[in-house]
N, C-alpha and C positions, 0 to 999 in steps of 0.2 A: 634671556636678556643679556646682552653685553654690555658692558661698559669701556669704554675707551680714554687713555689720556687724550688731550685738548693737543692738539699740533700746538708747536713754538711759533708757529708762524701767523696763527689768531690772536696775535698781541692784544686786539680792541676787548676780544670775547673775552679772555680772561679780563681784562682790566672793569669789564662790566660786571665781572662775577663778583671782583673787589671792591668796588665801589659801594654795591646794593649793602652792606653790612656798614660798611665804612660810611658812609652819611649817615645815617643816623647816631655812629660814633660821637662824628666830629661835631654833629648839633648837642650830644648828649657835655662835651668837653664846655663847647661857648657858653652855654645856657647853664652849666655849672659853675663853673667860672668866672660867669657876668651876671650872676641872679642880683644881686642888690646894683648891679649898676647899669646894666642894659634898660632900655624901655620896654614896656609888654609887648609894644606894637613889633620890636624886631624880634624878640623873643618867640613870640610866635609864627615868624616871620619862618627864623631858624628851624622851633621845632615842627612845622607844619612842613615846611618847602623840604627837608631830608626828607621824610619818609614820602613825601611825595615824588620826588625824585629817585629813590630807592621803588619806588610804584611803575614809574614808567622806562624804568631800565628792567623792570621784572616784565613790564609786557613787551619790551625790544625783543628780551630773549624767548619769553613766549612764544612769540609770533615769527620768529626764524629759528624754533626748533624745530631739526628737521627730523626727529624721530629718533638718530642714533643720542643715549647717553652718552656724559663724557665727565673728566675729572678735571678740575683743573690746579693744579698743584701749585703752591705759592713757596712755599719753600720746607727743609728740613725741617719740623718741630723738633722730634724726641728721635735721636738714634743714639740704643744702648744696647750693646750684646747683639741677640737677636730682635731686640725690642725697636720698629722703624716703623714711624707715628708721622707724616708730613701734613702739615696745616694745606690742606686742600679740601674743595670744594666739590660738591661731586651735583652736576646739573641733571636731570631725567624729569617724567612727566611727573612724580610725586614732587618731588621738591618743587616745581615748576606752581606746581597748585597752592603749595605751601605757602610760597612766596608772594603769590598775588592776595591771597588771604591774609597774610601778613600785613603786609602793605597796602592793600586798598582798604580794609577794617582800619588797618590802624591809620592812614590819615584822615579818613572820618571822625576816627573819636577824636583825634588830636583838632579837629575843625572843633569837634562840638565843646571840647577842654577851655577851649579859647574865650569860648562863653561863659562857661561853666566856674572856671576856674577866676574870672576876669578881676575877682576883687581879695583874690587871695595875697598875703603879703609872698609870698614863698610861690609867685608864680610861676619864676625863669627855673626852680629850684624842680617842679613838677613835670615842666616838660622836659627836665634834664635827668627825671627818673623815665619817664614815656618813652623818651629817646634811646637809654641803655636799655630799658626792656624790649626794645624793637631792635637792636644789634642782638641782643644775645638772643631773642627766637631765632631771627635770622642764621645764627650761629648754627643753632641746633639744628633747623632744618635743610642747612646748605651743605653743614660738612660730612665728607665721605667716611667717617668713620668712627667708633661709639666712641670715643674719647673726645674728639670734635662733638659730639651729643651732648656728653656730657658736661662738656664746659659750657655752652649754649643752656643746658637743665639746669644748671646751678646757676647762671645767672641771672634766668629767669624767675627761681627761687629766690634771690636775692633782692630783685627788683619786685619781688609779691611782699616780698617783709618791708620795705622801705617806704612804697602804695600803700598799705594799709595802716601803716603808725604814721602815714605822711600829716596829721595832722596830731602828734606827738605830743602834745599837750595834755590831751585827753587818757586818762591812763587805762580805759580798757579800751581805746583799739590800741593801745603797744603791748597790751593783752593779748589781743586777738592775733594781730603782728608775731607774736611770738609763738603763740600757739599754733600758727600757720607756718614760721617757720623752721618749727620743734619736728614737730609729724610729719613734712616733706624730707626732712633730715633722715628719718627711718625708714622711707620708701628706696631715699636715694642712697643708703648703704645697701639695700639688696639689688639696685640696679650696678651698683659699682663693684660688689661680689661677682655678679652675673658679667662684666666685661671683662673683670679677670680671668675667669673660666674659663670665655669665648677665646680668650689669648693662648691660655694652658692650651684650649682643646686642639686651635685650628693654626695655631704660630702667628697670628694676626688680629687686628682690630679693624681693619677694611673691609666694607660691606661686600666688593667686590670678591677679594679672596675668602672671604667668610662664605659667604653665599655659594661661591664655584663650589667648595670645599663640601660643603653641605649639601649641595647637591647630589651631589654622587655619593651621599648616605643613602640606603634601601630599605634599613631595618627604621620602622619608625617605634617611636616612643621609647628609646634609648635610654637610659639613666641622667647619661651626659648633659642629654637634648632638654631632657624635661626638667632637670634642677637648672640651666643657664635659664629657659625660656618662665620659669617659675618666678628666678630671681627679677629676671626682666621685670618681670611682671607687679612683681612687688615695688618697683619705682613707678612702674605705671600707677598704682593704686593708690601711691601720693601722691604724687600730681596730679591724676585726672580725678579725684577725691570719689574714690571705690571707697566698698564696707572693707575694713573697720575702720580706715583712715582716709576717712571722708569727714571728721568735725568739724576741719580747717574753714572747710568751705562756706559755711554760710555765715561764722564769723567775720569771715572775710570783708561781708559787707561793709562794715564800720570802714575801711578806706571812700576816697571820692566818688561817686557813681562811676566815670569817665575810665575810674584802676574796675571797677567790676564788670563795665560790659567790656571792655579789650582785656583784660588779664584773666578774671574769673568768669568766662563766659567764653569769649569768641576766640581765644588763642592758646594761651597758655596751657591750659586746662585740657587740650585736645592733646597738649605731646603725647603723651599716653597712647593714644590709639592711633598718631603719626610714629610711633616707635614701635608698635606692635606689627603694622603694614608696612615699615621699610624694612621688619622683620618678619616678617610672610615664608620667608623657606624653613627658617629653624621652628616656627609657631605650625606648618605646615607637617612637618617631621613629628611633633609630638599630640598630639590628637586628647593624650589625657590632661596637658596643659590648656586645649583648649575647650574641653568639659569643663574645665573648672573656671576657666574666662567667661563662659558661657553662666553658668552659675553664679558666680560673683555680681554680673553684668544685670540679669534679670531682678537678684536679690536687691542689689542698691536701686534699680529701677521701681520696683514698687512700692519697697521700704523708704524712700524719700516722698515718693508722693503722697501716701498715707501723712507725712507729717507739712506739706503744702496744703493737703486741706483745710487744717489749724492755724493758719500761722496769718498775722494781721500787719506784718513788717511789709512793707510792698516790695522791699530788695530782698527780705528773707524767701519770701513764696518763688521771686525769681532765682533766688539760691539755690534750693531746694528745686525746682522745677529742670534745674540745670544738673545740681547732682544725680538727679533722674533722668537726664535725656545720653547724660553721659554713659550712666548704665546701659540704656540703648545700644548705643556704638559698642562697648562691650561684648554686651547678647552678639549683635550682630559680627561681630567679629570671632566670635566663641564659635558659631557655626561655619564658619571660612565665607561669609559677606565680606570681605577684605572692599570691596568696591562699595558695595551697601553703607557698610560704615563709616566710608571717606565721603559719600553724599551727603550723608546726614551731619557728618563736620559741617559740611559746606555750607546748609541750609539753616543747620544749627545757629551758626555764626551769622547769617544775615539777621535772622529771627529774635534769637537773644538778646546781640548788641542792642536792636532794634527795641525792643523791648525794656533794657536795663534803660537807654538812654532817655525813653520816655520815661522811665518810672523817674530821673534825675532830673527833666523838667516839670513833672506833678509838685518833685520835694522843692524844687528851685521855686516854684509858683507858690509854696505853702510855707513857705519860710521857713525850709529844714525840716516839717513834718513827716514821719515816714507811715503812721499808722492810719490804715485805711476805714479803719472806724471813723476817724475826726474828719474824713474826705467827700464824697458826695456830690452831685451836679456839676462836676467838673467840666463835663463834656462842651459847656456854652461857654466857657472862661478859654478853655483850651481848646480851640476846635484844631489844630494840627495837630497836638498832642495826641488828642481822643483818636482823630482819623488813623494815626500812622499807628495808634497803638494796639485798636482796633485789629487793621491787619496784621500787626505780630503774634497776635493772640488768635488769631485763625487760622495762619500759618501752623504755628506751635500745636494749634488741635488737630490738627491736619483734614483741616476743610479745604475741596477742591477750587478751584486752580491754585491754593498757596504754596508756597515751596515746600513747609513741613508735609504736607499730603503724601508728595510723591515720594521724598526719603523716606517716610517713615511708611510708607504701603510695600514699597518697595523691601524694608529691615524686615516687617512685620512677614512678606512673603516667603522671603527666605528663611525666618524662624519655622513658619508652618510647615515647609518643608523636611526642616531639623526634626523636631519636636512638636507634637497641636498643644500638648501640658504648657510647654513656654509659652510658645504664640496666645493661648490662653490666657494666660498673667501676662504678658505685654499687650494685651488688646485692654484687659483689666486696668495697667496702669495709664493706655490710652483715655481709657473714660474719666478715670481722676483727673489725667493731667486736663482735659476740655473744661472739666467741674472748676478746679481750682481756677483755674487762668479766667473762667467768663465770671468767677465768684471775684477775683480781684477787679475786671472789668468793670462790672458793676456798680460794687461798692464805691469805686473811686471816680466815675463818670457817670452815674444814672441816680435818679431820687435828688433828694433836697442836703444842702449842704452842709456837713455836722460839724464843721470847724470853729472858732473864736471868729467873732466879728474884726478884730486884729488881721488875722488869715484872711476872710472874705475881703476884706479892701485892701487887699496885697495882690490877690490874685490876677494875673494877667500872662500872658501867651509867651513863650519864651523869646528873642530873640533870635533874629533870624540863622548866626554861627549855631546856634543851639539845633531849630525849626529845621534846616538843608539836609543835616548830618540825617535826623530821623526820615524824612522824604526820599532821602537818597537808598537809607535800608532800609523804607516800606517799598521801593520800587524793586528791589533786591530780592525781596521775601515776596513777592509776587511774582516774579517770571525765575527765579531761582532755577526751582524745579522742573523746569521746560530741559534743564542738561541732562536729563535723566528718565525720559519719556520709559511707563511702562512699556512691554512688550505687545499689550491689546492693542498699544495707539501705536508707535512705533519701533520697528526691528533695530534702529539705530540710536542707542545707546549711550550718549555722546560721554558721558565719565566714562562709562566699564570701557567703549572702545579706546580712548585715549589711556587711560591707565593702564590695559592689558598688559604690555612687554613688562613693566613692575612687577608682576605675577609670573614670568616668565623660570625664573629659576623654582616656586613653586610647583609648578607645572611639571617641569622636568625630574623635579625631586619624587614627588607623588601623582601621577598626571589622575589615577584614579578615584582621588580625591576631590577631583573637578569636574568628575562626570556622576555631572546631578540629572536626573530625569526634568526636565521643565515641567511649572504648571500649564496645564492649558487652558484654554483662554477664557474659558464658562468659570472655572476654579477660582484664576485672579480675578474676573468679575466679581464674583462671588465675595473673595475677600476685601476687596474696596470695599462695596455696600456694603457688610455690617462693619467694615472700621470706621465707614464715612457713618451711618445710623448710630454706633456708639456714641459718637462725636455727637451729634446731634442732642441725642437723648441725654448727657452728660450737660448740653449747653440749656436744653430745655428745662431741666431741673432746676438749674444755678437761676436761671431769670427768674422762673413760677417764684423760687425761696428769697430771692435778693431785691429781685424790683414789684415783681405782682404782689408778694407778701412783707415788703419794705424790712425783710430781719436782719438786725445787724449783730452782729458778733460782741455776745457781753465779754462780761470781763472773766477768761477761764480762770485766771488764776485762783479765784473765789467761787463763783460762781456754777461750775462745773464739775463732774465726777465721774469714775468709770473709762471709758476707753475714749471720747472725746479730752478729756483731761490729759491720759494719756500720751495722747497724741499731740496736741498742745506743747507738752513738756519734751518732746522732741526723745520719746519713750527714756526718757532720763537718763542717756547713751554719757551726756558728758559727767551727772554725776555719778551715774558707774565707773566711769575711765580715771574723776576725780577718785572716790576709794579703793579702786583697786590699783591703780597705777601710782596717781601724783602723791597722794597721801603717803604712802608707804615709801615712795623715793623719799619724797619731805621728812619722812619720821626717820629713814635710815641715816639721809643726810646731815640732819638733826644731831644723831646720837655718833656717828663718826667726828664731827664738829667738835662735840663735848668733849667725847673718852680717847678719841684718839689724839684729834691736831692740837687743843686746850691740854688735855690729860699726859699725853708721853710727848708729841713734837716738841711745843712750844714750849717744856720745862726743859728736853736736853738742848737747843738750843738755845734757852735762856740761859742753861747752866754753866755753857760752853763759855757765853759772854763776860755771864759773874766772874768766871774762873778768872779770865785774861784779862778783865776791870782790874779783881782781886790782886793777880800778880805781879799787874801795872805799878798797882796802887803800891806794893809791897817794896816794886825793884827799883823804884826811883829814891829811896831811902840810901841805894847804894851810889848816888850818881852826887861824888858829893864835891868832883870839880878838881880833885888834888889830883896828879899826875902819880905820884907815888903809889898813890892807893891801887888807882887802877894797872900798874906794872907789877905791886903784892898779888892783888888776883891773878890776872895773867898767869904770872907762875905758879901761885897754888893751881888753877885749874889745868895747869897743862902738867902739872905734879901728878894731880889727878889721872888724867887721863892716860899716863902712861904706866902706872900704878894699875890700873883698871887691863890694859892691854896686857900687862905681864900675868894677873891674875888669872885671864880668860887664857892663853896660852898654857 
């Protein structure tokens, strides 16, 4: 793969590169600016038309790229020394993907915001968070080089704390706010070690020279290679909420629906495995970094769904459902699915959004209810709801023709190939995830309805800003998966062929690495049907226990014991991390407080002050206004002091 700077003489193409970031800037500036004095109507006006604008300059360039990558360079950022860092852009068929997933999720949810959001006082205030978090993805995913990433990571990060305590009053989501953006904070000092490194190692931060440079590495699994791509990694593991620092994530929830299906679901949350595949040659180079990808990947994958089958929050099961599909991508990228991985982004994000956004018109229809015990017959109140929800939950179990099907038969392929022990556990936590998602279906649209009579004559269908957004990704989450036709159905591949040149410098580095024996065609038959009969027999279960047997989920916190408890309690990972981490920071912080900053600071500088009060207090005694006096001292001191010079002499 090459990359190339942009001629000077493409003035429009660059100025398109600039803009797609820049509009949703400048909506984020207005609608901050003008929150208490704009109307909703232009407000929305503002934050809807950038990112949609920013949508259809991403498919200009789409649509007239002609295959060659290219840079486009805006000007000087950082030159120090050796150190030359320029704010540029870097366009190719990854980014190109990014960007429409960007942009076309995010003005959907910003459609569906508009409903959602419509009687909040702090409205112009949320599209003016929506807005900066859709500049700074953009950031991350356009510019050519880890320092441009990084700035785009952080402010993505900063825009997931500001979502989530956006409704600040309440004091455990500035809780949750915080504790999301404590734990992203420790991910993103080993991703910020790891750019260091890249710079020691190869004299640059430029994917293009990084990438050359590593290329024409031979020996793989180097020390170098595999502590930079570890560190990487360990940012990944914040952001995309991998074990151990994955809590963030289902806390999360407590922001608007609207921040958890575009930030913790369809965007955000994928950098991770959009930085792992725009770093494909150095991930390619080190093989025992991505054993351990692969491991990490599987383990959150199972271990979250285990705790989705407990859980009765309707945005927590999608939290959790999500820190598990992430795991997927993961797995699959642990075995070099670098393509595999980026489908299931794709489909992931139709599915999810899809998914979270219905779960925000059940609460919107329920008057802020989120527990699917008090839910029930929904399905007649909400019949678009139920429809579109329907399909995101079939997708997600990956029932045929939905989009989930074909990424994840696809993931699921390429693991068996790896590993059958993996493939094993991700066929395993396919059945859970079918369990849990038809178990939430259920409870919340099938049987009779267990809410307050208050709720029951509240309930009604959401509006239509609300109604479009979901229709538009249940249309989504159905033909999705059509980019990515198996091999039994078709030899054209339409992701892997367009991605291919992305891979190109991996290829070069290890080509042997890419020659994988193919299954053949009885094989992937073979594995469809039991992924698809998993599915099935996962969905057959949840009906016979949830509607043929009407059982609803008692109250665990009491009533349960043993490993569904357990499970429940979410294996009491946060009050482990409370005593072994926060407690002991608290108690040190505590006893530093006392003994040191009370104990020695604050007396010698208290004492400093006594002193100079003291001999304020003392010297004004000598200030007593007579001209004589002060000409008597005079001379005694300068008596002194010459007295003092001949002694030391």
């Amino acid at each position: 793969m090459q990359t190339n700077l942009l001629p000077a003489t493409n003035s429009n193409m660059a100025l398109f590169c600039l803009l797609i970031p820049l509009l949703p800037f400048i909506g984020f500036l207005i609608n901050g600016l003008g929150n208490r004095s704009l109307p909703k109507g232009v407000q929305t006006l503002i934050g809807c038309g950038s990112v949609l604008a920013s949508f259809i300059i991403s498919l200009y360039l789409f649509f007239n790229f002609n295959g060659q990558s290219y840079v486009v360079n805006l000007f000087d950022w950082i030159n120090v020394g050796n150190l030359h860092i320029p704010f540029a852009f870097q366009i190719d068929q990854l980014s190109l993907i990014m960007l429409l997933l960007v942009t076309g999720v995010g003005f959907v949810i910003h459609v569906y915001s508009a409903g959602y959001m419509s009687h909040d006082v702090n409205f112009g205030k949320f599209f003016a968070f929506l807005n900066l978090f859709i500049f700074s993805m953009l950031l991350l995913v356009m510019g050519s080089n880890y320092v441009m990433m990084f700035v785009g990571w952080e402010g993505v990060g900063l825009c997931s704390y500001l979502l989530i305590g956006f409704w600040n009053k309440v004091t455990p989501y500035n809780n949750a706010a915080k504790k999301a953006f404590i734990i992203n904070r420790i991910g993103d000092l080993g991703f910020l070690l790891g750019i260091f490194l890249i710079f020691i190692t190869f004299g640059s931060v430029s994917y293009a020279e990084v990438f050359q440079q590593a290329s024409q590495i031979h020996e793989v699994n180097q020390s170098v290679i595999i502590t930079i791509t570890l560190l990487l990694f360990v940012g990944a593991m914040g952001k995309s909420a991998q074990l151990p620092l994955y809590t963030w994530l289902p806390d999360a929830m407590a922001g608007p629906t609207p921040v958890s299906a575009l930030i913790h679901a369809a965007t955000m949350v994928t950098a991770g495995i959009y930085m792992v595949i725009r770093s494909n040659v150095l991930y390619t180079l080190a093989p025992a970094t991505l054993d351990f990808i692969a491991i990490i990947g599987l383990a959150t994958a199972v271990f979250a769904a285990t705790i989705g089958l407990a859980q009765n929050d309707i945005k927590k099961v999608l939290a959790y459902s999500t820190v598990s599909q992430l795991g997927y991508m993961f797995l699959a990228l642990g075995v070099m699915a670098y393509t595999s991985s980026m489908f299931h982004v794709l489909t992931h994000a139709f599915f999810k959004a899809l998914l979270f956004l219905g779960a925000g018109s059940v609460i919107h229809a329920m008057s802020g209810e989120q527990d699917i015990r008090s839910m029930g017959g929904l399905r007649k109140k909400l019949p678009i709801t139920f429809i579109t929800f329907l399909i995101g939950t079939l997708a997600i179990s990956g029932i045929p023709p939905f989009a989930g099907f074909f990424s994840k038969d696809e993931l699921l392929a390429q693991v068996y190939e790896h590993s059958k022990i993996m493939w094993a556990f991700g066929l395993l936590t396919s059945f859970m995830t079918a369990f849990y998602m038809f178990r939430l279906l259920f409870l919340t649209f099938f049987g009779t309805f267990r809410g307050t009579e208050e709720q029951r004559h509240h309930l009604h269908e959401s509006p239509s800003s609300m109604t479009l957004p979901l229709i538009i990704l249940a249309i989504l989450s159905t033909v999705g998966g059509f980019m990515g036709l198996p091999a039994v159905f078709s030899e054209n591949h339409i992701l892997s062929r367009f991605l291919e040149p992305v891979l190109g410098f991996s290829r070069a580095a290890v080509p042997s690495a890419f020659e994988k024996a193919h299954l053949d065609h009885s094989t992937e038959y073979l594995l469809m049907a039991i992924s698809v009969a998993v599915a099935v027999v996962a969905i057959i279960l949840a009906y016979v226990m949830y509607v043929s047997k009407k059982t609803v989920p008692a109250d665990e916190k009491i009533e349960t014991t043993g490993l569904h408890k357990l499970i429940y309690h979410k294996y009491y990972i946060d009050e482990i991390y409370n005593a072994l981490i926060v407690q002991p920071i608290m108690a040190l912080s505590t006893g530093l407080y006392r003994f040191v900053e009370k104990g020695i600071i604050d007396p010698i500088v208290n004492g400093f002050g006594k002193v100079t009060i003291a001999g304020g207090r003392n010297l004004r005694f000598l200030q007593t206004g007579a001209i004589g006096f002060y000409i008597f001292a005079m001379v005694i001191s300068i008596a002194l002091i010459l007295l003092l010079n001949f002694i030391i002499r």
